[in-house]
C-alpha positions in Angstrom: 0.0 0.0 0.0 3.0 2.3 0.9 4.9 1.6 -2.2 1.4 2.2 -4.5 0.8 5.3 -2.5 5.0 6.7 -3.8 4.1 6.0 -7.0 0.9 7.8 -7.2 2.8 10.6 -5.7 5.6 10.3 -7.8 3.2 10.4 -11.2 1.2 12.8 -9.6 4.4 15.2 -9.4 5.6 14.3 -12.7 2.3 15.5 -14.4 2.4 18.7 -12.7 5.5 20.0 -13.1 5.4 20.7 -16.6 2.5 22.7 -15.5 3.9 24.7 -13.1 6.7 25.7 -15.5 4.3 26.9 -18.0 2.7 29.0 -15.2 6.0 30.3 -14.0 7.1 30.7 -17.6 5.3 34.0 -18.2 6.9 35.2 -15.2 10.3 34.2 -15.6 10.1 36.0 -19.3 9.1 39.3 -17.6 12.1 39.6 -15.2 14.6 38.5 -18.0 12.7 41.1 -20.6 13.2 44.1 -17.8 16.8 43.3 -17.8 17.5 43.5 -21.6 17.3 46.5 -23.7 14.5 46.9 -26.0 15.7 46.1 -28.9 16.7 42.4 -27.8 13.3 41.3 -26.3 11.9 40.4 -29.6 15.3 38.9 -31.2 15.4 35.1 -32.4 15.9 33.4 -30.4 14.1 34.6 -27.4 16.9 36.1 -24.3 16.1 33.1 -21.6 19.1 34.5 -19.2 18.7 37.6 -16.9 21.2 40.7 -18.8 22.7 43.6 -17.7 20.0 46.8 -19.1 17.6 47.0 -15.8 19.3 49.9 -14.4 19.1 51.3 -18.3 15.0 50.7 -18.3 14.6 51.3 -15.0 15.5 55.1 -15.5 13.6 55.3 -18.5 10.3 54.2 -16.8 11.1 56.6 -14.1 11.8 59.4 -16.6 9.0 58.9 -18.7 6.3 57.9 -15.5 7.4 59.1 -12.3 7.1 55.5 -11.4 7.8 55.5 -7.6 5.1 58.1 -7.5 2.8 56.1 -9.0 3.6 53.2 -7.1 3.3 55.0 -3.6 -0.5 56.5 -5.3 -1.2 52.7 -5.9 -0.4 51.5 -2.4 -2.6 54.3 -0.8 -5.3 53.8 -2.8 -5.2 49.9 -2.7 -4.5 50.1 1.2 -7.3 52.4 2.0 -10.0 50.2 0.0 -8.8 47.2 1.7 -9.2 48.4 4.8 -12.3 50.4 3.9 -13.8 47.4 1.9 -13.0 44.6 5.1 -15.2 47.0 7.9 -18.3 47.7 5.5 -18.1 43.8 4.3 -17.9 42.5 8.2 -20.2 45.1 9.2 -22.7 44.1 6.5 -22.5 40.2 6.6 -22.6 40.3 10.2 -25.9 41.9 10.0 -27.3 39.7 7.7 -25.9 37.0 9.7 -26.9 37.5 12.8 -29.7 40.0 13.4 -33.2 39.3 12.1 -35.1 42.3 10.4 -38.0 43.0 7.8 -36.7 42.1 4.1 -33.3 40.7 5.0 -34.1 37.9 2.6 -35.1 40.4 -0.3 -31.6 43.0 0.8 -29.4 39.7 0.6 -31.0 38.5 -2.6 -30.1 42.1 -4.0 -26.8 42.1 -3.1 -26.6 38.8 -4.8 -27.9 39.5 -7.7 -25.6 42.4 -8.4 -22.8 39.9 -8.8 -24.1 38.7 -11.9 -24.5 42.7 -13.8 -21.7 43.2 -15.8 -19.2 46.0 -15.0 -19.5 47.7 -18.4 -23.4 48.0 -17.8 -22.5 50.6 -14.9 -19.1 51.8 -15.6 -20.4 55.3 -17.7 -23.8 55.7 -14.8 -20.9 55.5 -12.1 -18.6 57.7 -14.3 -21.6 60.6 -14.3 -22.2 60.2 -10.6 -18.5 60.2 -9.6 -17.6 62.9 -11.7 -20.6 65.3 -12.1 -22.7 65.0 -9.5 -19.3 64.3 -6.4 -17.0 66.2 -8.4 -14.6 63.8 -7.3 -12.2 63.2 -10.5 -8.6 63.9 -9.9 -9.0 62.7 -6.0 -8.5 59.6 -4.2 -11.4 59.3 -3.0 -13.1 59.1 -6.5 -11.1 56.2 -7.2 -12.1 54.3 -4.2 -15.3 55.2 -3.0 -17.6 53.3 -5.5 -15.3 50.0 -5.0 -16.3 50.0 -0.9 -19.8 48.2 -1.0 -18.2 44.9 -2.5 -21.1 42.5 -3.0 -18.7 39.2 -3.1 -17.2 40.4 0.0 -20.5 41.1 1.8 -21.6 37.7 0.7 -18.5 36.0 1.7 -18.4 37.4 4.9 -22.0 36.8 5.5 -21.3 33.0 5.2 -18.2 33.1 7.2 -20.5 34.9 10.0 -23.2 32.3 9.5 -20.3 29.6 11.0 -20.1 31.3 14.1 -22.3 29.6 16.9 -24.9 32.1 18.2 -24.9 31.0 22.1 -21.2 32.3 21.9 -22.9 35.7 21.1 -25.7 35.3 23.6 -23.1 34.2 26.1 -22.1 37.8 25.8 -25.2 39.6 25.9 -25.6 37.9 28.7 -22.6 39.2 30.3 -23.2 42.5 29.7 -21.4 42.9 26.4 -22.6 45.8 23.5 -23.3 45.1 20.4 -20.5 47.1 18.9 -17.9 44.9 22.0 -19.4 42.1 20.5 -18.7 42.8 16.9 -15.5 43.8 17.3 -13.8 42.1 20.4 -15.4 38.4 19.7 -16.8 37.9 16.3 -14.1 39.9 14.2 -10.9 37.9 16.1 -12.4 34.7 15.7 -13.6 35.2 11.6 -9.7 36.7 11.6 -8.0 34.0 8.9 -11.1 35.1 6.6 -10.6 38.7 6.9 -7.1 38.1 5.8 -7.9 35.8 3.1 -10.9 38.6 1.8 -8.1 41.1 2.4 -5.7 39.4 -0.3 -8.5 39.1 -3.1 -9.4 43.3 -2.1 -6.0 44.8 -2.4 -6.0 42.5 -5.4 -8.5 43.7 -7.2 -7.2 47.5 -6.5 -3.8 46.9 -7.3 -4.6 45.7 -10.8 -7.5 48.2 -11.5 -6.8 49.8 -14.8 -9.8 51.4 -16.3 -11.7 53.0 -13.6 -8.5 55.3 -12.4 -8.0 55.7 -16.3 -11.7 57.2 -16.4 -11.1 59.4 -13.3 -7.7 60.5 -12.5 -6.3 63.0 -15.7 -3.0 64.4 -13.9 0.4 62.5 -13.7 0.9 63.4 -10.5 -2.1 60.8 -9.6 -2.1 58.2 -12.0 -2.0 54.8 -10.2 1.3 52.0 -11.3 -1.4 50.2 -14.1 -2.2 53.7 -15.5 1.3 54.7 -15.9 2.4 52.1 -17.7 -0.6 52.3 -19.9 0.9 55.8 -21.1 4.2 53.7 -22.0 2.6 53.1 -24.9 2.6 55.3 -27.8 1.2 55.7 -31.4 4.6 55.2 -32.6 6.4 54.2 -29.8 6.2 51.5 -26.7 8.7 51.0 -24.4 8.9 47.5 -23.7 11.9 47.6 -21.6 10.0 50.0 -18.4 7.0 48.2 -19.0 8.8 44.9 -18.3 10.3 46.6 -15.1 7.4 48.2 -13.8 5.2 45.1 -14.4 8.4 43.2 -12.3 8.4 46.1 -9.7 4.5 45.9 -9.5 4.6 41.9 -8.5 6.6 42.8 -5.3 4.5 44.4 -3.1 2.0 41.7 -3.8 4.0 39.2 -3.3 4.9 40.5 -0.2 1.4 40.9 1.2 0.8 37.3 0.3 3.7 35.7 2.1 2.5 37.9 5.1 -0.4 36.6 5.3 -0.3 32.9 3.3 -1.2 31.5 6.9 -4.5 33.1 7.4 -5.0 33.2 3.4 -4.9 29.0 3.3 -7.0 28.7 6.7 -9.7 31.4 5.3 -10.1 30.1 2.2 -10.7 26.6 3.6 -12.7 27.9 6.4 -15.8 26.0 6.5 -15.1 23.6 3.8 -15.8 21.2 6.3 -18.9 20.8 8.5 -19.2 18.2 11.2 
């Protein structure tokens, strides 16, 4: 039984890693492309080794973008949805979680529903209210504010809530405990590897954003890391080489983030996969 179960394993291995090669392959191409000069990322045969031009692209993408601005606007605005985008979630599935009201069915069903509309069907109807009726282009806030009701995280939330066992939260009434102690000194700790796994997928989603802060930031000075590469390229002109290195620049934080926070990332995922 042992030696069937190493040679499952063993096959099992073999078939994937040519898998995970052709997954890493993409990624390997863009660090060795941000370390060649331009006009050797599309010679025959294909550069497969790291070169010596980083520090050569590098300060063209800085001289053309202001990159490191735009990387600092990026982590603001990512960082403050997150973190805006995790307390209305847990505040909102909490609610429909725990308390009972008049059309909680119908709200949830709403908020459900609003998954499946497609983002180009609101995109210019959020454009007009950001921008006409807030005023709000050119401004953080204009970026982030229609992002901070997220329906999936709402919904995600609500089900991670739903796991908790409600005589924990009597217990507490019962003790004396608010509403808002409750919330925030039982539930929130103990729902805290699915937080950090709904943080990932948040900060995610901001970090890539592309057209919304194309639609509503217009100065440099703003522009978020996908929007300034965007302007690297031209009618007659794209600069391969600082796109390469800011896409390889724009993996780190990221990456970063998600080693942080792999622990509670794998636990929250899982988290009630499996009911007893």
């Amino acid at each position: 039984m042992r030696r069937q179960r190493f040679w499952f394993a063993l096959a099992l291995h073999a078939g994937l890693l040519p898998l995970a090669l052709l997954w890493l392959a993409p990624l390997w191409l863009m660090v060795v492309f941000a370390t060649h000069p331009e006009q050797e990322i599309f010679r025959v045969p294909v550069p497969l080794l790291p070169g010596d031009a980083f520090m050569e692209n590098w300060a063209s993408l800085q001289a053309d973008t202001n990159f490191l601005r735009a990387l600092a606007n990026s982590v603001v605005v990512s960082g403050l949805y997150t973190l805006g985008g995790l307390l209305l979630s847990a505040l909102a599935g909490y609610a429909l979680a725990v308390y009972e009201f008049r059309f909680k069915a119908l709200v949830f069903s709403f908020i459900v529903a609003t998954l499946t509309i497609p983002y180009f069907v609101v995109v210019i109807p959020q454009y007009i209210l950001v921008a006409r009726d807030l005023k709000l282009t050119n401004t953080y806030w204009g970026v982030i504010l229609p992002f901070l009701a997220n329906a999936l995280g709402v919904f995600y939330m609500r089900q991670v809530f739903l796991s908790l066992p409600s005589s924990l939260l009597d217990a507490a009434r019962v003790d004396g405990a608010g509403e808002g102690r409750i919330f925030f000194q039982i539930a929130l700790p103990l729902v805290r590897p699915s937080l950090a796994a709904l943080a990932l997928i948040l900060f995610l989603n901001a970090w890539n954003d592309y057209l919304w802060p194309l639609l509503i930031l217009s100065q440099k000075d703003m522009y978020t890391a996908p929007v300034a590469l965007g302007t690297l390229i031209g009618l007659t002109r794209v600069s391969w080489g600082g796109i390469m290195v800011g896409s390889a620049l724009m993996t780190v934080p990221f990456l970063v983030l998600f080693l942080f926070l792999q622990r509670y990332f794998v636990a929250g995922i899982t988290a009630g996969a499996v009911k007893e």
